[in-house]
N, C-alpha and C positions, 0 to 999 in steps of 0.2 A: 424510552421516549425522550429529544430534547424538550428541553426546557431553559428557558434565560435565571432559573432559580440553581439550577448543577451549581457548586460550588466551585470556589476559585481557593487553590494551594498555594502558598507562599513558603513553600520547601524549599532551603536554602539550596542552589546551584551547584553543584560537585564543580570541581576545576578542570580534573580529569576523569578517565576511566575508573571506576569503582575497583576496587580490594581483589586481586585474581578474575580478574576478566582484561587478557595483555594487547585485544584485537578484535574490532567489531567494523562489522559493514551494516550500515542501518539503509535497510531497506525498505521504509517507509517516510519518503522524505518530501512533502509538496512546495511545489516551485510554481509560480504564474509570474509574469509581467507585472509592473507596479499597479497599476491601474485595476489589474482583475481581481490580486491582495489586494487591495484596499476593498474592495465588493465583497469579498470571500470572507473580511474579518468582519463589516459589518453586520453581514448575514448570520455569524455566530454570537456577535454582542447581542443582537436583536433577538436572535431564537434558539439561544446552544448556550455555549459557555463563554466567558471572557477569554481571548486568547491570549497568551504569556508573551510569548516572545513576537514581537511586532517589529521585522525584518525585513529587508528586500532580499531577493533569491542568494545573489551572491554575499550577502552576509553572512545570512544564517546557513550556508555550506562551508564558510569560512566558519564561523563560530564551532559547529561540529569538528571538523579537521582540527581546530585549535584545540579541543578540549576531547581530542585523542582519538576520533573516530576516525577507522582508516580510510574508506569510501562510504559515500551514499548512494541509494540510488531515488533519483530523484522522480517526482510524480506531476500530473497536472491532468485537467480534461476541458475537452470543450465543453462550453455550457447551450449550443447553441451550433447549427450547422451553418458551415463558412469559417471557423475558428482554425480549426485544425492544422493549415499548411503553414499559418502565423504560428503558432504553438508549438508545432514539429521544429522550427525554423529555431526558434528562440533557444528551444531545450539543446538542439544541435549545436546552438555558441556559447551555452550553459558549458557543459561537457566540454568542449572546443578550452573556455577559459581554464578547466581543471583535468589537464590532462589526465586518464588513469586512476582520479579520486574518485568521479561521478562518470553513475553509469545513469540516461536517460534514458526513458522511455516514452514512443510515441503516443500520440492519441487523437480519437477518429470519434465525429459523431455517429451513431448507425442510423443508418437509411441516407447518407446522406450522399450528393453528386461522387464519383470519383475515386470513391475508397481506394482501388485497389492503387492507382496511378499514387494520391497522398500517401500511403503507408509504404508505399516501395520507395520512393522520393525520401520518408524519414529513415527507411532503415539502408539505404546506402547511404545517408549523410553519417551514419553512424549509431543511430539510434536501438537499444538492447531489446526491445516489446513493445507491448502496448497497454496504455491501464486505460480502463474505463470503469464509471460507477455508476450504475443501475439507478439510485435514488434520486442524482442531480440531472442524467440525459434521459432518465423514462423510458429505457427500452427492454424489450425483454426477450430477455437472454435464449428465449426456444424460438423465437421470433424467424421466420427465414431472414429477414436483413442480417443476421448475424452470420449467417452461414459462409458468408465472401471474406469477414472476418478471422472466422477461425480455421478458413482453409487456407489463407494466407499464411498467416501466421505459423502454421502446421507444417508448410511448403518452405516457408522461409527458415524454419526451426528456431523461430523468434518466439520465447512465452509470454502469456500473459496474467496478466495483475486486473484483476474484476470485482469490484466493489458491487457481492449480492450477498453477503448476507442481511439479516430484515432490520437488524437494527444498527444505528440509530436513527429511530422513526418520527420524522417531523409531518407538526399537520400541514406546516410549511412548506412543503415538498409539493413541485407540481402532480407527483404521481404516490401514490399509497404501494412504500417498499414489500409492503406485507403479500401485497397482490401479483407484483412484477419477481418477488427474491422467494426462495424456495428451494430445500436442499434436493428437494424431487426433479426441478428446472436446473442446479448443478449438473445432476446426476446423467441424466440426457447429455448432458452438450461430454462430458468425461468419457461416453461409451462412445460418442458419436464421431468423437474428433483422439481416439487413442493416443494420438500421437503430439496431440497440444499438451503444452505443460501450463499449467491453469496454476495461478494462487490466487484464494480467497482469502483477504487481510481481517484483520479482527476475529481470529480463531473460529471465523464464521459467526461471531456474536450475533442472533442469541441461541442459536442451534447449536453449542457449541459440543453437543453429547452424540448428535446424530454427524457432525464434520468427524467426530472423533473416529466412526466407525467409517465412513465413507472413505477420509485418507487409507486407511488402513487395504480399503478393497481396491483402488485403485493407484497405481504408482504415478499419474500423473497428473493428481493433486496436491498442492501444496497448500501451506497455511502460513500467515506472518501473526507476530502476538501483539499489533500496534493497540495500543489504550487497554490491552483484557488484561493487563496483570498489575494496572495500578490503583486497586483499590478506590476506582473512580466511579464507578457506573453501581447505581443501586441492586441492579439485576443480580449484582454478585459474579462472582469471576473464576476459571477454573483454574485450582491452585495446584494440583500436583501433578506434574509430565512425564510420573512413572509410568501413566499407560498412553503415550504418547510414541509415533513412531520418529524421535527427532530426527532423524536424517532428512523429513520433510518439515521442520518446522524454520521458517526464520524468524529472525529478531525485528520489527520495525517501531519505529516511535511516533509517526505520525507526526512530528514535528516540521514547523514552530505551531500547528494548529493543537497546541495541549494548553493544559488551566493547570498546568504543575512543572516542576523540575525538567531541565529536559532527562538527569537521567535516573528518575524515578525506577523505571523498570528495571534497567540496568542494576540497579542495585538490590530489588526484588531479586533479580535471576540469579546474582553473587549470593545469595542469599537461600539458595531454592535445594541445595542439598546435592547438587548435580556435578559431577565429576569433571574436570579439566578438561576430560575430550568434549564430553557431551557438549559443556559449556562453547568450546571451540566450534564446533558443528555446526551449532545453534547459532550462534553469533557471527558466522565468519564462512565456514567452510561451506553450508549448503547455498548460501547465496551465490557462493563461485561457482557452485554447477547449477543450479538452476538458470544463472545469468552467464554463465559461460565465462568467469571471468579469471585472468592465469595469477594463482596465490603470488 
C-alpha cells in the first residue's frame, strides 16, 4: 500500500556500474514531457514517496549513460484519452535525440478513438512496444477493448510492458488495482495472444510466488525486477533467483521515480551470488531479445 510515510534513502550515489557488472540495459526507465513530470512527482510527494532524482527526460537518460548504463528503455502512459499521439510523438524525438541508447516505447489509452491508426503511426516512427498500467488508466486487461491491442501488437511482433500486478495499491487511484490486476486476468490474455510477448514489471509484486510459477508455463511472459529487490517495500521482497527461469528476467529500476540510489539494485544483484553469465543475461542480454535489439 502507498503511503506519503514510505521512507526516503539518502544512499550515497555510485559513480558508475557496481563491482562485476561491465553492461546493463535498464529497462525500466519513465520519461513524460515537463509539465506531466511535474503532476507525476507531486502525486507521489502527496501520496507515495518522495522522489530522488527530479529531472527532465533528457537529463536523467543522460545522467544513466554517464554513469555507465549502456541503453534504456524508456516508459510513459497516457493518463487520459487524447494523450497518446502527443506522447508517441515526443518519445519518437526522445529516441531520435539518442541514437541506439534508448529504445521507446509507445502508449495508448484503451477504449479509446483510433488505436490501431496511433500505434501503427508510433511504431513506424520507430517505436519498440507499448507500456500500459492498469492502476493509472483503469482498464482491465480481459476487457474486449484490449483485444485490438494485443492483436496488434502480436501482428506487428512489437511486445509489451503492462503494469498489473496489484500492488502498489493506492486509495488514491481512481480505480481499486486489486479488482482490475489478477494473475488469473494475466493468465487469459498469455493463452489468448501466444504469440504476444508480455512483461509484467515489479516481479509481478505482490504475487510474486504465483508469477513465479506462471513464467515458468508459459515462454511468453516476461518479468522485470524494478523496486522488488531494494529492500524498500515492507511486504518484503524475493531474494533468491535460484529458482527463477533468468533468461526471462530483466533488470529495471524504475527510475528517476525511486526514494534511493539510483543503483541500489544494481549492487544488490553484484551481490546476489550469480554467475557472470547469469549476471549478463539478466542485465543486458534478455532485454536484446525481448526488444529485439542488435548486442
Amino acid at each position: 500500500m502507498l503511503t506519503p510515510e514510505l521512507p526516503y534513502y539518502d544512499d550515497p550515489d555510485g559513480d558508475t556500474l557496481p563491482h562485476r557488472i561491465p553492461r546493463v540495459i535498464d529497462t525500466h526507465v519513465h520519461v513524460f514531457p515537463e509539465k506531466i513530470f511535474s503532476a507525476v512527482q507531486g502525486w507521489f510527494d502527496a501520496y507515495a514517496w518522495q522522489i530522488r532524482y527530479r529531472m527532465k527526460s533528457r537529463e536523467l537518460i543522460s545522467f544513466l549513460l554517464d554513469h555507465g548504463v549502456s541503453r534504456v528503455v524508456a516508459l510513459q502512459y497516457a493518463h487520459k484519452p487524447g494523450m497518446a499521439g502527443f506522447l508517441n510523438s515526443y518519445m519518437a524525438e526522445l529516441c531520435r535525440d539518442f541514437p541506439d541508447r534508448v529504445i521507446g516505447l509507445a502508449t495508448i489509452f484503451p477504449g479509446e478513438e483510433g488505436i490501431r491508426d496511433l500505434l501503427n503511426q508510433a511504431f513506424d516512427d520507430g517505436l519498440a512496444g507499448v507500456k500500459l498500467h492498469a492502476h493509472v488508466q483503469c482498464f482491465d486487461m480481459n476487457h474486449p477493448d484490449m483485444d485490438e491491442i494485443y492483436r496488434l501488437c502480436q501482428e506487428r511482433n512489437k511486445p509489451m510492458v503492462m503494469h498489473v500486478g496489484r500492488e502498489p495499491k493506492s486509495e488514491h487511484y481512481l480505480c481499486d488495482p486489486y479488482e482490475l490486476c489478477g494473475i488469473h486476468k494475466v493468465e487469459k490474455v498469455l493463452r489468448a495472444y501466444p504469440g504476444l510477448n508480455l512483461c509484467v514489471p515489479h516481479l509481478g509484486f505482490d504475487e510474486t510466488d504465483a508469477y513465479l510459477d506462471l513464467v515458468k508455463a508459459y515462454d511468453n511472459l516476461w518479468l522485470d525486477t524494478a523496486m522488488v529487490l531494494a529492500d524498500y517495500f515492507p511486504q518484503g521482497s524475493p531474494k533468491d533467483f535460484s529458482a527463477y527461469p533468468l533468461n526471462r528476467i530483466m533488470y529495471g529500476s524504475d527510475f528517476p521515480n525511486i526514494p534511493y540510489a539510483w543503483d541500489r539494485e544494481l549492487i544488490w544483484l553484484s551481490k546476489a551470488g550469480l554467475t557472470e553469465a547469469d549476471l549478463d543475461m539478466l542485465l543486458y542480454k534478455n532485454a536484446c531479445g525481448f526488444y529485439r535489439i542488435s548486442e
